[in-house]
Gaussian input, Z-matrix of N, CA and C with variables (Angstrom, degrees):
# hf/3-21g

backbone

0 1
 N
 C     1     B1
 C     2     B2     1     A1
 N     3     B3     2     A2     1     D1
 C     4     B4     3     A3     2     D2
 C     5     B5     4     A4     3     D3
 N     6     B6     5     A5     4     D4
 C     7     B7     6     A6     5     D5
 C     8     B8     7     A7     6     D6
 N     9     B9     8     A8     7     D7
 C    10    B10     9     A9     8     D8
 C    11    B11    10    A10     9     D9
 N    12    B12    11    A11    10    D10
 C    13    B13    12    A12    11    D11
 C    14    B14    13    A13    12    D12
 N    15    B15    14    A14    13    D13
 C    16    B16    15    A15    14    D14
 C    17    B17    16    A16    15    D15
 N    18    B18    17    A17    16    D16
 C    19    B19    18    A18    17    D17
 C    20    B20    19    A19    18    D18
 N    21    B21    20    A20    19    D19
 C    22    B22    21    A21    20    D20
 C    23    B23    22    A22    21    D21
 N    24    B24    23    A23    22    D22
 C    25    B25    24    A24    23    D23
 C    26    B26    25    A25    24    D24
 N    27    B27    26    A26    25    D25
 C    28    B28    27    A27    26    D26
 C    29    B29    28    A28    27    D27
 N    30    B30    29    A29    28    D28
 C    31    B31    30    A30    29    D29
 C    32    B32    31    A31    30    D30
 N    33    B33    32    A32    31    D31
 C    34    B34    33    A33    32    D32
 C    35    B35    34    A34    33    D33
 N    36    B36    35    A35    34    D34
 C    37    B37    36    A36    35    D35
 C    38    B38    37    A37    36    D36
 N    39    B39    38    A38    37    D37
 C    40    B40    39    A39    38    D38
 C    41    B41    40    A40    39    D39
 N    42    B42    41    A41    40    D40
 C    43    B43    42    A42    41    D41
 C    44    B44    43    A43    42    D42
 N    45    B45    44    A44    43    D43
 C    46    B46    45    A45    44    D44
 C    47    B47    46    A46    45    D45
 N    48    B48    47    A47    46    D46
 C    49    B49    48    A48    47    D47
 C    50    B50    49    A49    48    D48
 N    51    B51    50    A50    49    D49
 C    52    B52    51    A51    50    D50
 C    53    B53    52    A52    51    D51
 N    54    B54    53    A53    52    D52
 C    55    B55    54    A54    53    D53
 C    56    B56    55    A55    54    D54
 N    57    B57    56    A56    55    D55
 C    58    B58    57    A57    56    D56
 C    59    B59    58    A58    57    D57
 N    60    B60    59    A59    58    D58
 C    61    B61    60    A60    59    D59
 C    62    B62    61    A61    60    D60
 N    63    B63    62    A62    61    D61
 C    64    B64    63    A63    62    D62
 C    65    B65    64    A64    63    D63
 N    66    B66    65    A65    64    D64
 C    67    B67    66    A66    65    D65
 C    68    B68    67    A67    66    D66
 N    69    B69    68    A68    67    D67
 C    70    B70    69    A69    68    D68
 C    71    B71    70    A70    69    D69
 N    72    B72    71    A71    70    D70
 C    73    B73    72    A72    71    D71
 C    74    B74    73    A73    72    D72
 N    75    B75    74    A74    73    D73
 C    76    B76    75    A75    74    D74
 C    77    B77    76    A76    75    D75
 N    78    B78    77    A77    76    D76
 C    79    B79    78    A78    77    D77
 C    80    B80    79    A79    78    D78
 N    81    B81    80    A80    79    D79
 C    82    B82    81    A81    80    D80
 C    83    B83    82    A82    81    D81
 N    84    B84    83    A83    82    D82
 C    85    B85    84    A84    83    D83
 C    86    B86    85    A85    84    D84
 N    87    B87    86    A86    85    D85
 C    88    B88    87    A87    86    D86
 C    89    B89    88    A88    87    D87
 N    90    B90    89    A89    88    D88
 C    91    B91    90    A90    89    D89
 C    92    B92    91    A91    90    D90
 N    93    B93    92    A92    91    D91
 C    94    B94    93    A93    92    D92
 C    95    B95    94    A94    93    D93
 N    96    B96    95    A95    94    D94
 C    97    B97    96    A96    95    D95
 C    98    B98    97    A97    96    D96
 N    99    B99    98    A98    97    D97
 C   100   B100    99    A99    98    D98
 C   101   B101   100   A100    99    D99
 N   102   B102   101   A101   100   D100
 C   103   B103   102   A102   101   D101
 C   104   B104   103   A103   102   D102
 N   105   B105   104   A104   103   D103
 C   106   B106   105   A105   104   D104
 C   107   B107   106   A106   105   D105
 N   108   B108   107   A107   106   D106
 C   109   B109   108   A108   107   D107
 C   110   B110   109   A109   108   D108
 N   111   B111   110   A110   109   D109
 C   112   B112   111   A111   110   D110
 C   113   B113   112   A112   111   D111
 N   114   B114   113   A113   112   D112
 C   115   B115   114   A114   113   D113
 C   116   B116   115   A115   114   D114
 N   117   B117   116   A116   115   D115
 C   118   B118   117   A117   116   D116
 C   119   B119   118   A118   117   D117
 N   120   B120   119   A119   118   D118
 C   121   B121   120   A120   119   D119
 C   122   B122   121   A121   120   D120
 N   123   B123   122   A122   121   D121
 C   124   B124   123   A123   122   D122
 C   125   B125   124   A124   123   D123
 N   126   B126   125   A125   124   D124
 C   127   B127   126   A126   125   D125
 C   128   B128   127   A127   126   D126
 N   129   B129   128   A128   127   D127
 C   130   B130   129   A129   128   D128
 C   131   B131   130   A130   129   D129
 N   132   B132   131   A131   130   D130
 C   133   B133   132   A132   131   D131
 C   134   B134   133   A133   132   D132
 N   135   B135   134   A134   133   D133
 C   136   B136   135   A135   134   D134
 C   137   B137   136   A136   135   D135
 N   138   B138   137   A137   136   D136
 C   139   B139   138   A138   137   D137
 C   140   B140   139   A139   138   D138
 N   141   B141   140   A140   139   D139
 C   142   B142   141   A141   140   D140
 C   143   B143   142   A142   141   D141
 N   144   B144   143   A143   142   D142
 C   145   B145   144   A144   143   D143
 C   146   B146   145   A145   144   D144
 N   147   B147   146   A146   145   D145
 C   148   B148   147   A147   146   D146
 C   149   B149   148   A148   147   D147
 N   150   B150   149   A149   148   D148
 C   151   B151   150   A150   149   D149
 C   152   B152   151   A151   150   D150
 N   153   B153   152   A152   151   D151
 C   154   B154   153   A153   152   D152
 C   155   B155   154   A154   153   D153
 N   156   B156   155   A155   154   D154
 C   157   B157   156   A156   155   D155
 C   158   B158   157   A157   156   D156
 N   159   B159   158   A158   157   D157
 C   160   B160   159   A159   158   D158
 C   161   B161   160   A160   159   D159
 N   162   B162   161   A161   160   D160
 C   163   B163   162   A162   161   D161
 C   164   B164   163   A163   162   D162
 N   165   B165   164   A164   163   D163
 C   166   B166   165   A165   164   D164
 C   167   B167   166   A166   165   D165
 N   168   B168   167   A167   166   D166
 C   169   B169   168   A168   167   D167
 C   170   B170   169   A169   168   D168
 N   171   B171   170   A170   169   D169
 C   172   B172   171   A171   170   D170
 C   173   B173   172   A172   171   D171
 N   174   B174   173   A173   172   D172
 C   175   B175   174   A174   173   D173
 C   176   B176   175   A175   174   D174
 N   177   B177   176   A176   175   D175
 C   178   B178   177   A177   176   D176
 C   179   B179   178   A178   177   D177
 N   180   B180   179   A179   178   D178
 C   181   B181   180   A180   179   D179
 C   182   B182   181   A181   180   D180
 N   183   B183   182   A182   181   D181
 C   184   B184   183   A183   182   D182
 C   185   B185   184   A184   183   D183
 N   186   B186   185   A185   184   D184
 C   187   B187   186   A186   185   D185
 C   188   B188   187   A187   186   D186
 N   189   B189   188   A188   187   D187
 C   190   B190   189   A189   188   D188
 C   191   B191   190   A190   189   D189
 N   192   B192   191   A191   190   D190
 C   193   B193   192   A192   191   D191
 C   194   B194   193   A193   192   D192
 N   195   B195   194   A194   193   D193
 C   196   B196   195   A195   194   D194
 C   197   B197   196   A196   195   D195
 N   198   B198   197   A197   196   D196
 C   199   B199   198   A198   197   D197
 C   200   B200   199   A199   198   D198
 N   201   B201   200   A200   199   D199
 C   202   B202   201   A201   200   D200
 C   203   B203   202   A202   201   D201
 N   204   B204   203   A203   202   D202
 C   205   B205   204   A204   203   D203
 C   206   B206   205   A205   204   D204
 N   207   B207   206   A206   205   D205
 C   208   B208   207   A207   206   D206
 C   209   B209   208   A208   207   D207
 N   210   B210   209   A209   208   D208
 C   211   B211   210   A210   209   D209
 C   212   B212   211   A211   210   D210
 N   213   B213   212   A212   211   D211
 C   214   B214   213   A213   212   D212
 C   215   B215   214   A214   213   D213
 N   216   B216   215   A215   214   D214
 C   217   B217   216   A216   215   D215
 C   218   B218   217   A217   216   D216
 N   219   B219   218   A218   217   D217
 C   220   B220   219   A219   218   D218
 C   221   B221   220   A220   219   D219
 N   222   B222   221   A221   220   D220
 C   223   B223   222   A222   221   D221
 C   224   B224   223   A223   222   D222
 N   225   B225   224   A224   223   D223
 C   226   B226   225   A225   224   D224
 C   227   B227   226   A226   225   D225
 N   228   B228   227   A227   226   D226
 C   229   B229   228   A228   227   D227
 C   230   B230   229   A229   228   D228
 N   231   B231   230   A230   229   D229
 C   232   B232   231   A231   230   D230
 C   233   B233   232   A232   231   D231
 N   234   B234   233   A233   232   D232
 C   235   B235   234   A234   233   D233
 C   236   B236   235   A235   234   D234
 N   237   B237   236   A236   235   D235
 C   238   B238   237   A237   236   D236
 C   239   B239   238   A238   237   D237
 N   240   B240   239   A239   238   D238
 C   241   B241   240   A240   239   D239
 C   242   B242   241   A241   240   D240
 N   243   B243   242   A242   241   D241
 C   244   B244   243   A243   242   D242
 C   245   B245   244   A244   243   D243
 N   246   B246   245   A245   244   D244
 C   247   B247   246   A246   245   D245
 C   248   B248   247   A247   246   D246
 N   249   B249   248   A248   247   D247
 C   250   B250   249   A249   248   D248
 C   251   B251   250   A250   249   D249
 N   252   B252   251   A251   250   D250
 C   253   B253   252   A252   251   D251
 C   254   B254   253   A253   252   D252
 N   255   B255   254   A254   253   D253
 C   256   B256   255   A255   254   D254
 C   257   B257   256   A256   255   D255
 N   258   B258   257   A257   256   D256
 C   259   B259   258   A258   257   D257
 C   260   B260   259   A259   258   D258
 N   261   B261   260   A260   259   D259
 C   262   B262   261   A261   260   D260
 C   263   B263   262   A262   261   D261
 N   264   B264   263   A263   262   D262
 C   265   B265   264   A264   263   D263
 C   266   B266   265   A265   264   D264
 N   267   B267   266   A266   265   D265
 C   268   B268   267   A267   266   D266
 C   269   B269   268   A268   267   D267
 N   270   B270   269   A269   268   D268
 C   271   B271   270   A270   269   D269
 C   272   B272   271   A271   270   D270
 N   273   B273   272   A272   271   D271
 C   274   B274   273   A273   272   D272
 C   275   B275   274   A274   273   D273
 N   276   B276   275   A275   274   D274
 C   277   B277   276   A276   275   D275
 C   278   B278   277   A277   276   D276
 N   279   B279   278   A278   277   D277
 C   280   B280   279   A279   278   D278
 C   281   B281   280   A280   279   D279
 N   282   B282   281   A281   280   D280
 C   283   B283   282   A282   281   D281
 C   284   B284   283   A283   282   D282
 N   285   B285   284   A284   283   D283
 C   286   B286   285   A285   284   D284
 C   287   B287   286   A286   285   D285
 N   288   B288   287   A287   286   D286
 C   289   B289   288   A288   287   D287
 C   290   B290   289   A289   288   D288

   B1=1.4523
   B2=1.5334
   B3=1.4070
   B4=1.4730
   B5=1.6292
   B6=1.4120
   B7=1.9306
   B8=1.6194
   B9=1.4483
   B10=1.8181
   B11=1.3824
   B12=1.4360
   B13=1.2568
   B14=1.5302
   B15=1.5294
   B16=1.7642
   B17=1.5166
   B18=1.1061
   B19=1.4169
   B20=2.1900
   B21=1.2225
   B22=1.8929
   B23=1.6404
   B24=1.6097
   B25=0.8669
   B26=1.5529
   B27=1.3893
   B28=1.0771
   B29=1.7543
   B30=1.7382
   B31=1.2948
   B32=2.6814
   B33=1.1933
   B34=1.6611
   B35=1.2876
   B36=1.6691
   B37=1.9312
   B38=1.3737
   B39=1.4644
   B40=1.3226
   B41=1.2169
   B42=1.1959
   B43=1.8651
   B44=2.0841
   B45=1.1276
   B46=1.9613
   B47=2.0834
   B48=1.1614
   B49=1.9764
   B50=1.6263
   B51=1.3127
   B52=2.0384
   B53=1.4153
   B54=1.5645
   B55=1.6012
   B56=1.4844
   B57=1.6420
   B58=1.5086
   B59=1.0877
   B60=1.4861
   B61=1.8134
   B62=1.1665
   B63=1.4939
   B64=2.1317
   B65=1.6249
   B66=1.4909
   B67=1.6190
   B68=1.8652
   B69=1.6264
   B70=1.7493
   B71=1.7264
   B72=1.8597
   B73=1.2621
   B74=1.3899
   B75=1.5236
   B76=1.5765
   B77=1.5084
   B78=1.0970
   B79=1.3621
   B80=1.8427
   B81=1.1212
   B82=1.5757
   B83=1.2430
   B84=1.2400
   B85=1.6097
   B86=1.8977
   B87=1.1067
   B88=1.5678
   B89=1.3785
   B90=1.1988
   B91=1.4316
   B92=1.1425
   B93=1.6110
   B94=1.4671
   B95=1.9854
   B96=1.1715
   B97=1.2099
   B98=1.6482
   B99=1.1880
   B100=1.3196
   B101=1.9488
   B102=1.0838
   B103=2.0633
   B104=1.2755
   B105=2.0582
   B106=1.5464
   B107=1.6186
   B108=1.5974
   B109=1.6174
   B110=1.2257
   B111=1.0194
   B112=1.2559
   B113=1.5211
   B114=0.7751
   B115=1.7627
   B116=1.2535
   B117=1.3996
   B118=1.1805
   B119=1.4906
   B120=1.9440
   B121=1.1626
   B122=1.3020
   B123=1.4178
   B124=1.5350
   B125=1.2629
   B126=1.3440
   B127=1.1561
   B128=1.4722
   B129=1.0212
   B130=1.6226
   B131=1.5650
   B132=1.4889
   B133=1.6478
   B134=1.8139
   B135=1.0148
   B136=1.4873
   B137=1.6679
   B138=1.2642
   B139=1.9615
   B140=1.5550
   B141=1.0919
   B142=1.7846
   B143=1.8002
   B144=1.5397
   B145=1.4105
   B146=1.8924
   B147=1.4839
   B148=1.4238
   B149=1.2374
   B150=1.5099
   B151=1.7089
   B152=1.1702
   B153=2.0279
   B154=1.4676
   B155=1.5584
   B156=1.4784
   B157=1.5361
   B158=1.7798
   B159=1.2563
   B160=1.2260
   B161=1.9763
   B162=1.2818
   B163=2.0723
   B164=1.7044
   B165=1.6048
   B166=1.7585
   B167=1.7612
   B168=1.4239
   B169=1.1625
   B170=1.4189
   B171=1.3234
   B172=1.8322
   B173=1.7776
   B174=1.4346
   B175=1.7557
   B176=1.9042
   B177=1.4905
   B178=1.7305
   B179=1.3539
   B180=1.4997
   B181=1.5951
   B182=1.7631
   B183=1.4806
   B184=1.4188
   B185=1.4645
   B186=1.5481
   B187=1.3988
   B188=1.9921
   B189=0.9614
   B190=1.6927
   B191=1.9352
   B192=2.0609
   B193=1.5245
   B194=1.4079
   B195=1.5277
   B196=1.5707
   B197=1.0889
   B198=1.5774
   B199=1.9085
   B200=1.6928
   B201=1.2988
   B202=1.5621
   B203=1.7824
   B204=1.4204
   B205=1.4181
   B206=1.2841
   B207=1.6932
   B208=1.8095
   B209=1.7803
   B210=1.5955
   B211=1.7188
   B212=2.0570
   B213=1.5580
   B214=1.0399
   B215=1.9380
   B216=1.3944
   B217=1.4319
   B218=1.6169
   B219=1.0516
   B220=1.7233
   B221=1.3416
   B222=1.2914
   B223=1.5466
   B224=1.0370
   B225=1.4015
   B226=1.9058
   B227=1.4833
   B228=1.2796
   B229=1.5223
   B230=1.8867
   B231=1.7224
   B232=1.5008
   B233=1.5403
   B234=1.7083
   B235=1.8354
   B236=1.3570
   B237=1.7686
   B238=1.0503
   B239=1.4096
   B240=1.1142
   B241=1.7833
   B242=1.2391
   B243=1.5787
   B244=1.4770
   B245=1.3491
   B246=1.4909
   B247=1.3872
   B248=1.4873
   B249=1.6741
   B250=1.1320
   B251=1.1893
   B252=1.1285
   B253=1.5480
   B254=1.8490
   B255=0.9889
   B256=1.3705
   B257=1.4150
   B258=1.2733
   B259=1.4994
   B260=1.9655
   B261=1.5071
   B262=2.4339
   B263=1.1640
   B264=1.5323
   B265=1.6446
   B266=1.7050
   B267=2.0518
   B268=1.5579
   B269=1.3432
   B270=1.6024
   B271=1.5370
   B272=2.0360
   B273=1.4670
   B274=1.3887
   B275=2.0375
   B276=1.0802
   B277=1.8431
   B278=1.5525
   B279=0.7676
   B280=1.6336
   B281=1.4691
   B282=1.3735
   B283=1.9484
   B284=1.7154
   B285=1.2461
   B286=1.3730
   B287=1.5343
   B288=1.4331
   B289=1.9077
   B290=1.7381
   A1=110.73
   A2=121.73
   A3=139.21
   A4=101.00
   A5=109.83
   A6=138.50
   A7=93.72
   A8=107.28
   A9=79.48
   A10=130.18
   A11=109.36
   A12=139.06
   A13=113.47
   A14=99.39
   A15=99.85
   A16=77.26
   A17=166.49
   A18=127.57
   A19=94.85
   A20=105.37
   A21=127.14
   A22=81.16
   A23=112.62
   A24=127.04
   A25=127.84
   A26=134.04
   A27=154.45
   A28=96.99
   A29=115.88
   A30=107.47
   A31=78.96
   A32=98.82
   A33=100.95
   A34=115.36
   A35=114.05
   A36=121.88
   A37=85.65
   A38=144.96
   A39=117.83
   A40=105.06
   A41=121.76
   A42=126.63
   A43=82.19
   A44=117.45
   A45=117.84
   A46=83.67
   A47=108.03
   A48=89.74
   A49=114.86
   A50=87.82
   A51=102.99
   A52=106.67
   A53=113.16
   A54=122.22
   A55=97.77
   A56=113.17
   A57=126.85
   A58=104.15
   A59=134.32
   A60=112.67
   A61=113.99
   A62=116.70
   A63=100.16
   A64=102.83
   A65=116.70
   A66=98.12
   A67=87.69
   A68=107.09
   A69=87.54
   A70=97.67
   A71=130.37
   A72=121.31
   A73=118.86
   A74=97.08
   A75=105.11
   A76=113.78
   A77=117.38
   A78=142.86
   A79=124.87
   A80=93.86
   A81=91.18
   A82=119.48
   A83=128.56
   A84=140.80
   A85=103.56
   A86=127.45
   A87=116.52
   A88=138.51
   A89=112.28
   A90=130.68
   A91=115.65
   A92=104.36
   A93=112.01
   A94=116.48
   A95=116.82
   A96=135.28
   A97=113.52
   A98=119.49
   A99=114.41
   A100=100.08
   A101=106.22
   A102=98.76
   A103=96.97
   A104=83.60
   A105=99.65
   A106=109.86
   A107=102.29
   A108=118.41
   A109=100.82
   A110=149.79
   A111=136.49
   A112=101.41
   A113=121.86
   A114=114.58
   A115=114.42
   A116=139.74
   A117=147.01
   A118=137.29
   A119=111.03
   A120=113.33
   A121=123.02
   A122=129.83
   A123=125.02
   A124=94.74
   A125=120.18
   A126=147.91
   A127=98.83
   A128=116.96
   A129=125.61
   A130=116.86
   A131=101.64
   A132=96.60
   A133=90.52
   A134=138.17
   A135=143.40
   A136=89.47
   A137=109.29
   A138=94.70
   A139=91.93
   A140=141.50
   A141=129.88
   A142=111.59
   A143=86.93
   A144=98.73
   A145=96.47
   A146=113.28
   A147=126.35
   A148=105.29
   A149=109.43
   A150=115.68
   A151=123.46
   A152=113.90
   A153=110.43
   A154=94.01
   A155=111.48
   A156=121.94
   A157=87.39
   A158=118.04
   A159=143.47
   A160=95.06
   A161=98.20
   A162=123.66
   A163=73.38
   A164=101.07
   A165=116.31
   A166=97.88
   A167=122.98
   A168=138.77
   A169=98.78
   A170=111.04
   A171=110.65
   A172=92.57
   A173=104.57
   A174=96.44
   A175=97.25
   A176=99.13
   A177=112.00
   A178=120.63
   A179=105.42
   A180=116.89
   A181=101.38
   A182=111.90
   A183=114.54
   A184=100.76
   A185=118.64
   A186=110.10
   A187=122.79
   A188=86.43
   A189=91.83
   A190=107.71
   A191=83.72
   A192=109.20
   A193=114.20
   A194=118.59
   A195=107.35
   A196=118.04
   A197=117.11
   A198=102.50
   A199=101.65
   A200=116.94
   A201=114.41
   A202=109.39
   A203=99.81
   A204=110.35
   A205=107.71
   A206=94.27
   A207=108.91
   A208=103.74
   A209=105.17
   A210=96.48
   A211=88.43
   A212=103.91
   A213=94.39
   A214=103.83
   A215=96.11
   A216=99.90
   A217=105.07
   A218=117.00
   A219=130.33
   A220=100.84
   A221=127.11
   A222=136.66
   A223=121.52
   A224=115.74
   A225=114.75
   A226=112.78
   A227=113.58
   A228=115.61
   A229=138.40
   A230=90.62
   A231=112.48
   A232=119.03
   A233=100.48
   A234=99.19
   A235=101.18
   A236=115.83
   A237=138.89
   A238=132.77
   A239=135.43
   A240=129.26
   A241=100.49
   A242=135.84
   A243=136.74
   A244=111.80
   A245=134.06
   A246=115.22
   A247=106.98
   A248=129.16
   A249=136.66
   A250=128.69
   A251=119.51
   A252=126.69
   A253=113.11
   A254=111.68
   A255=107.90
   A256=126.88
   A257=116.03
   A258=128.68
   A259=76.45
   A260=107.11
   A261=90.94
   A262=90.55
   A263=127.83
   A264=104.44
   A265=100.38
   A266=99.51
   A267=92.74
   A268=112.47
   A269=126.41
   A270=150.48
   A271=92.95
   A272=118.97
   A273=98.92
   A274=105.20
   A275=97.72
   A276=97.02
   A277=107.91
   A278=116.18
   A279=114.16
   A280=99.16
   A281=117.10
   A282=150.95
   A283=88.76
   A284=88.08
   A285=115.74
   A286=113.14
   A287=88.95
   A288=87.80
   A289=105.23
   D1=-41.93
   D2=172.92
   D3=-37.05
   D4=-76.29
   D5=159.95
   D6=-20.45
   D7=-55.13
   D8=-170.18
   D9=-81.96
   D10=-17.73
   D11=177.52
   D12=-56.33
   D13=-41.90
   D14=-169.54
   D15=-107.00
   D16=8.65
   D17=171.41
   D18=-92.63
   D19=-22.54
   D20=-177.33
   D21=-48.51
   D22=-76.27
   D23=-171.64
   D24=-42.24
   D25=-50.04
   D26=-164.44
   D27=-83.59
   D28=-37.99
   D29=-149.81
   D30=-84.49
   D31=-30.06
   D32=-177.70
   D33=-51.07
   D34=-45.40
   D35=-178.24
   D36=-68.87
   D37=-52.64
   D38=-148.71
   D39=-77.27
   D40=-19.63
   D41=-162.48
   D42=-82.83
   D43=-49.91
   D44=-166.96
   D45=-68.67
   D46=-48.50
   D47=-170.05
   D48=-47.78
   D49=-69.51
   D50=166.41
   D51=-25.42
   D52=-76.50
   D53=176.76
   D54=-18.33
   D55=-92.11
   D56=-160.06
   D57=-51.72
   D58=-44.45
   D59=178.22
   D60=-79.29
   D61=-6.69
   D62=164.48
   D63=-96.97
   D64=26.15
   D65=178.59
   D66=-118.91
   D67=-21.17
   D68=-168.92
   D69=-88.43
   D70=-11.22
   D71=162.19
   D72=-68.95
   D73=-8.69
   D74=-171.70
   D75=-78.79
   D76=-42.67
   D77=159.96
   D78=-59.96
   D79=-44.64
   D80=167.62
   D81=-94.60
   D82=4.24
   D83=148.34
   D84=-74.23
   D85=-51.31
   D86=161.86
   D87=-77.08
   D88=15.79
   D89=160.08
   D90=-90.94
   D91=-46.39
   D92=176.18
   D93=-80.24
   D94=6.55
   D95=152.85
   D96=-81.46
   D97=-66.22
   D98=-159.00
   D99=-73.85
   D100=-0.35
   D101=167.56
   D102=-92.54
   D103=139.43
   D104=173.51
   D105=-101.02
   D106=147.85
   D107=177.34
   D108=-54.70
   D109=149.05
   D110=135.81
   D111=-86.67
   D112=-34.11
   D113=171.63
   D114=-39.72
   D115=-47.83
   D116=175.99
   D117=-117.93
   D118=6.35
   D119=-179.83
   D120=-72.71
   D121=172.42
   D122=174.25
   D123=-111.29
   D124=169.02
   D125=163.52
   D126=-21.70
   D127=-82.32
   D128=-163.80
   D129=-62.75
   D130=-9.53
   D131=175.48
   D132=-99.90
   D133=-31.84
   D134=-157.86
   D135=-78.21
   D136=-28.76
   D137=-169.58
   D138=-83.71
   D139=-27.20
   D140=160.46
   D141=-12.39
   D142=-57.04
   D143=-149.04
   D144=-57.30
   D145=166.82
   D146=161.34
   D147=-56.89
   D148=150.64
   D149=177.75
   D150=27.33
   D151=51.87
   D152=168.02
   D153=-149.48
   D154=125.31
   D155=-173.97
   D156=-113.26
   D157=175.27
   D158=-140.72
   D159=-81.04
   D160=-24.39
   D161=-164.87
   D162=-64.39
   D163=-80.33
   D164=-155.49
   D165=-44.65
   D166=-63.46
   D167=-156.02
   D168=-39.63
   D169=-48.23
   D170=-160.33
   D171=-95.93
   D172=-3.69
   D173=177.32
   D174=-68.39
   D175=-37.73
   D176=176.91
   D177=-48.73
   D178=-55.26
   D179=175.90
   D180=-52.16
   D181=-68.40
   D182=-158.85
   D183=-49.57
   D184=-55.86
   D185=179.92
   D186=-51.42
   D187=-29.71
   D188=-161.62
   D189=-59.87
   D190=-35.85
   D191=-173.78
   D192=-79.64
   D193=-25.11
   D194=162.76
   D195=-95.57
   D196=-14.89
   D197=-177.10
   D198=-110.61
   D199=14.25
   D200=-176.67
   D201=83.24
   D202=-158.19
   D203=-173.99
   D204=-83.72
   D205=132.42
   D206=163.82
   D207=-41.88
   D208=143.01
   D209=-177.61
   D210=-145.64
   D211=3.93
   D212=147.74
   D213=-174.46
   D214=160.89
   D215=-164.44
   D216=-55.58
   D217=-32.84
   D218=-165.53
   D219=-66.52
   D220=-2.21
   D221=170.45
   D222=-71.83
   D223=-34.26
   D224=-175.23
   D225=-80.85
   D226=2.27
   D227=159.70
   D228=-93.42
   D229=-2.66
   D230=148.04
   D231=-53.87
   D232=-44.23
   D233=177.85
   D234=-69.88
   D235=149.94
   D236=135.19
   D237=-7.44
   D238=54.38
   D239=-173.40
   D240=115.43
   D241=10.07
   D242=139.21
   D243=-76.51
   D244=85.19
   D245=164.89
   D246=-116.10
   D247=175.40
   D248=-159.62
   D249=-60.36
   D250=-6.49
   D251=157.94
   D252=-72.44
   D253=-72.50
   D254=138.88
   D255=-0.40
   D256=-75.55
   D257=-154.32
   D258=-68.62
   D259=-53.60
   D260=-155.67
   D261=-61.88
   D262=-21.37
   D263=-161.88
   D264=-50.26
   D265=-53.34
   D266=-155.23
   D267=-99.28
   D268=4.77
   D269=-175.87
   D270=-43.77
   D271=-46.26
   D272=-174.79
   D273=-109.50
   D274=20.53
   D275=157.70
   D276=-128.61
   D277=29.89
   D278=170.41
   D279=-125.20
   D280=161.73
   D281=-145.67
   D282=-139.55
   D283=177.44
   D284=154.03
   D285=-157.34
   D286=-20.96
   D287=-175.80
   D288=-84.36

């Protein structure tokens, strides 16, 4: 009876371990959803972001479209009215891929 008790037991933590590591991949798969590319966003996904109205957003597009792809985040402070305050707001919701 002891035997069934701890295998009850043993078989419950593994079923709660499993659980918690498919809920914290679960979670860091929707974090990594809710950042926007800037490589490929439009206007209307770029105004989401903190401190970017529809003006900045397409300042993003135009830049992205004459100098190519962002190849690093520290780039959007080349534009005009991107400076480093700016950049931490969106440094952990912005992509590149």
């Amino acid at each position: 009876m002891q035997f069934l008790k701890y295998i009850l037991l043993v078989s419950i933590l593994s079923m709660v371990s499993v659980s918690n590591l498919y809920a914290a991949e679960t979670m860091q798969s929707v974090e990594q959803q809710l950042k926007v590319n800037i490589n490929t966003a439009s206007v209307d996904e770029l105004v989401m972001l903190p401190g970017i109205g529809k003006k900045k957003a397409q300042m993003l597009i135009d830049f992205r479209e004459k100098n190519g792809e962002f190849t690093d985040i520290q780039q959007i402070t080349d534009i005009k009215g991107f400076g480093t305050k700016l950049l931490t707001k969106l440094q952990d919701k912005i992509v590149l891929k």
